[in-house]
N, C-alpha and C positions, 0 to 999 in steps of 0.2 A: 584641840582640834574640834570645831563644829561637826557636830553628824549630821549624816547626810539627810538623814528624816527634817531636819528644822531648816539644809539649804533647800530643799522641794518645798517645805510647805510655806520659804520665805520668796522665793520666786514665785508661785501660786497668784501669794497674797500682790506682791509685784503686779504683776500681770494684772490682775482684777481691776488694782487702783487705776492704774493706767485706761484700761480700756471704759473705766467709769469716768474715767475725766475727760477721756475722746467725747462718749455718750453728753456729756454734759454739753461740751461745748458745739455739740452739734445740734442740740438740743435749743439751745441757745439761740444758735446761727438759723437754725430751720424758724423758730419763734419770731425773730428780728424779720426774717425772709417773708412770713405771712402779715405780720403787723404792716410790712411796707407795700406788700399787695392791696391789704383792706384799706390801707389809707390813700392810694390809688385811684382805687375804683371809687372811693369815697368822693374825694376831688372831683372826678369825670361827673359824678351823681347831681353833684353838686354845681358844677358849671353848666351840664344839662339842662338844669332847675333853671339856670338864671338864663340861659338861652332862651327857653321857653318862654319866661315870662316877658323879657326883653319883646320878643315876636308879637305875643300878645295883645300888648302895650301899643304895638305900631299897626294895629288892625284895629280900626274906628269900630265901635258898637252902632250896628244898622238897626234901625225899629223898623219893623214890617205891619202891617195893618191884617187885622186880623176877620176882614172878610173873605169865605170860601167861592173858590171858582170850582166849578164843575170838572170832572165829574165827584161828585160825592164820596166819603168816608166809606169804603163797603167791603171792607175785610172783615168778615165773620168774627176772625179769632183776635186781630187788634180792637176792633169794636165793644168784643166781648171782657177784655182786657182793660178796655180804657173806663166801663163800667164798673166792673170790680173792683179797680181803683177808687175810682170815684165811691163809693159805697163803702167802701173800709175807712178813709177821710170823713167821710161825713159822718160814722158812728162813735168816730172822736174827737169830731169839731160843735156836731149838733146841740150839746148842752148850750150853745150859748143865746138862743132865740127859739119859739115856740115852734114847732112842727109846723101845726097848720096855719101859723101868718104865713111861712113859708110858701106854704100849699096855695094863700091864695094869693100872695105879689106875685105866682108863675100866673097863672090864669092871665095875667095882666100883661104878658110878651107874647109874639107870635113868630111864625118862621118868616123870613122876608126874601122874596125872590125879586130880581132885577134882569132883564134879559137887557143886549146889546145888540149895537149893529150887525155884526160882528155875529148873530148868534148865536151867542156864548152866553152861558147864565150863571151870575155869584149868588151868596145864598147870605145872609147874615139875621138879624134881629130887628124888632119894633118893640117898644115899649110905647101901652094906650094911654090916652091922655083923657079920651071920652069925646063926643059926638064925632067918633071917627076919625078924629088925627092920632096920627102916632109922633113918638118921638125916635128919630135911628140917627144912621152915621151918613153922614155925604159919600164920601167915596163906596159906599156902600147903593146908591143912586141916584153918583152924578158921576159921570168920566173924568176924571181930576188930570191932571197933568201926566204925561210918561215921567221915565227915572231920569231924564238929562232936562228934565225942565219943560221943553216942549208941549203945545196943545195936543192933546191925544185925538187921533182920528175915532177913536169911538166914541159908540155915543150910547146913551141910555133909550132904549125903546118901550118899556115896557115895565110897571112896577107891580107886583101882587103879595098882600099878605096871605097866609093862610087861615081859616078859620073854619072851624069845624071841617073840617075836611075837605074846603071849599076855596081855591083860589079868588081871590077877591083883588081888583082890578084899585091900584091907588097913584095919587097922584103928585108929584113938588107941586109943596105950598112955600116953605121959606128953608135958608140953607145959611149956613156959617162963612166966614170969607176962606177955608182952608185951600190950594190947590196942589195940596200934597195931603197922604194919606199922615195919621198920626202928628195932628196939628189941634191946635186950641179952638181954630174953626170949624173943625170934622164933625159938623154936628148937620142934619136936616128935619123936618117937618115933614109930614107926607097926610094927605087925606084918604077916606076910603066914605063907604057909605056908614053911618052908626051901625055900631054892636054892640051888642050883649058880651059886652065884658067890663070888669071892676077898674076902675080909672085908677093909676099910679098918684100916690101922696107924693110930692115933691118936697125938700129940706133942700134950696140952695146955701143955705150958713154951716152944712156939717164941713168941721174943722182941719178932717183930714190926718189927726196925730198919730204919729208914728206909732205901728206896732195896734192899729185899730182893726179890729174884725172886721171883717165884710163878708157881705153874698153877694156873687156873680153869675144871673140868670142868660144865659143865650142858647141858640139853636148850635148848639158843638156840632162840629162835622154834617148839619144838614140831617140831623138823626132825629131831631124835636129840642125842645127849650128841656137845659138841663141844668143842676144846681151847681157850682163849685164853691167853696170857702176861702177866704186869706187875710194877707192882713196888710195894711198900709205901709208902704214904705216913706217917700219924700215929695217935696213937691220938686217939680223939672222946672228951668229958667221961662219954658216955653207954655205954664201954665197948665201942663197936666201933672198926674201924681203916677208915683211907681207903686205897685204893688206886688205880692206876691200871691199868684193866681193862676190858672190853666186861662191861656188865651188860645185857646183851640180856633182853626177855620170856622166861622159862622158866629161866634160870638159879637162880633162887633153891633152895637147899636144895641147892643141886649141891657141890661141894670143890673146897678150897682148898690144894693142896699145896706144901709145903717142896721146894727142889731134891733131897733124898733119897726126896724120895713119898710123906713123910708126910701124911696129912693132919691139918688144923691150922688150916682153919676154915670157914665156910660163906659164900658170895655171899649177899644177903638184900637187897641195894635200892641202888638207883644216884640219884645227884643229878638230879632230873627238868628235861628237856631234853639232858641230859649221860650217854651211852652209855659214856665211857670213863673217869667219875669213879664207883665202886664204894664200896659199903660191906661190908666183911667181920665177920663174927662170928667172934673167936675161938670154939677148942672149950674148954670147961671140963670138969672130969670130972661136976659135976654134973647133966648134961645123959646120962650114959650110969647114971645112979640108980635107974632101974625096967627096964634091962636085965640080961639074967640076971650074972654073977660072975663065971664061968668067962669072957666074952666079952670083961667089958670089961678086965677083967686081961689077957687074951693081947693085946685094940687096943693098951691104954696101955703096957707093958711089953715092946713089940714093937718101938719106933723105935729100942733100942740095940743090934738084932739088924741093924740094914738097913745094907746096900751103903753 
C-alpha cells in the first residue's frame, strides 16, 4: 500500500509539471505571436521606404536661380542663426587658404541691386573687373523669360552697385545668350564709373575635379558679401558644375574662388528647396569680350603670378 504522504507529494509534483508545460507553450505561442507582429510592421516599413522613394523619383529636381527679390532676409533670430552657422564651418574649413587673401578677393564683390517696372527690386552680386565693369548674372539684370517660356512683361529699369555706402548708378554692357535663369548663358557685364577696388584674377582653365574646395563670396540675403566654403561636385550636360555650397538669395553673380584666389566662376542658382546643393558657372574668356584689352589680359594672365 502506497502512503498517502508520497500520493500528495506525487500529484503536487503532477500538477507542477503540467502547469510548466502550459507555461511553456504559451510562452512559446505568445513569442511566435510577437515575432509575427515585428515582422509586420517590418514589411509595412519597408514598403513605406519604397513608396517614398518610388514618389521621389517621379518628381523632376527644379534649379531655381539664386537671386533675392525683396523684401530682404530680416529675422533677427534666423539671421543670427544663419551666422553662427556660417562661423563654426569656416573655423573647420579655413585651414585650407590664407585668411587675408580671403580678406581681400571680398573687397573685390559688391552688393548689386536691379529695380523693375514693376517696382519691385532683386538684390544679388558683382564681381570687379577694374575701370568700372563688373562681372554678374543676367537674370540678375535682365528680365529673362517667365516659367512657361513666354517673354516677361517686365522689365529692368534701373541697375546700382553699392559702394562704400554709396549707391552707384550702372549700366548693360554685354550678356550671355541665357533666357532662363540657371543656364550656361546666365552671365552679364555691367559698367559703373571707376573705383577704388582690387580687380578679380581670372583662371578660366580651373579644372573643376571632383571633391575640390572652393570659396563662395555673395551678398546672402541682401545682409553684405559673405564667405561660404565647399567643394565640387560634377559637371551638368548643360555646362555648369554642382557643388556643395549655401546658395542663399543674393548670392548669385557673386565668385567662385580656387584655393589660390583665383576666381574661377560664378554662384547662379541652387536646387530649389536645397540651400546647400549649388550650381556654379565656370568663367570662360568669352564672357570678358566687350571688356576693355588691357583688363582682361592682366584678369587672365594674372593666376600664374599668385601665391
Amino acid at each position: 500500500m502506497i502512503p498517502r504522504r508520497v500520493v500528495v507529494l506525487s500529484s503536487f509534483v503532477a500538477t507542477a509539471a503540467s502547469f510548466f508545460t502550459l507555461g511553456v507553450l504559451h510562452s512559446r505561442g505568445a513569442d511566435a505571436s510577437v515575432r509575427a507582429s515585428y515582422q509586420a510592421e517590418l514589411d509595412a516599413l519597408r514598403a513605406e521606404k519604397i513608396a517614398l522613394a518610388q514618389r521621389s523619383l517621379a518628381v523632376p529636381a527644379v534649379p531655381a536661380g539664386t537671386a533675392g527679390l525683396g523684401p530682404s532676409f530680416d529675422s533677427p533670430a534666423l539671421q543670427a542663426k544663419m551666422i553662427a552657422e556660417i562661423k563654426e564651418q569656416l573655423e573647420a574649413e579655413m585651414g585650407l587658404v590664407p585668411l587675408n587673401l580671403i580678406r581681400e578677393r571680398r573687397a573685390s564683390f559688391v552688393e548689386l541691386y536691379a529695380t523693375d517696372s514693376f517696382d519691385r527690386t532683386n538684390y544679388g552680386t558683382a564681381g570687379y573687373l577694374g575701370q568700372g565693369y563688373f562681372i554678374t548674372v543676367k537674370h540678375a539684370v535682365v528680365a529673362l523669360n517667365d516659367d512657361d517660356g513666354r517673354a516677361s512683361a517686365r522689365k529692368i529699369t534701373s541697375i546700382k552697385v553699392m559702394y562704400q555706402g554709396e549707391e552707384v548708378p550702372a549700366k548693360l554692357v554685354d550678356a550671355g545668350d541665357a533666357d532662363v535663369e540657371v543656364h550656361s548663358g546666365d552671365w552679364a557685364i555691367i559698367r559703373t564709373r571707376a573705383l577704388d577696388l582690387p580687380p578679380l584674377r581670372v583662371d578660366t582653365g580651373y579644372p573643376y575635379d571632383f571633391a575640390d574646395p572652393i570659396f563662395r563670396l555673395g551678398n546672402d540675403y541682401s545682409k553684405g558679401v559673405i564667405l561660404s566654403t565647399g567643394y565640387v561636385g560634377q559637371r551638368t550636360p548643360n555646362g555648369l558644375v554642382t557643388a556643395l555650397t549655401d546658395g542663399h538669395p543674393g548670392v548669385s553673380g557673386g565668385g567662385v574662388l580656387d584655393r589660390r584666389g583665383n576666381f574661377v566662376g560664378i554662384p547662379i542658382g541652387r536646387m530649389q528647396g536645397d540651400y546647400r546643393f549649388s550650381f556654379i558657372l565656370p568663367i570662360r574668356p568669352e564672357m570678358l569680350r566687350k571688356v576693355p584689352r588691357s583688363i582682361a589680359a592682366a584678369a587672365i594672365s594674372a593666376p600664374a603670378d599668385m601665391p
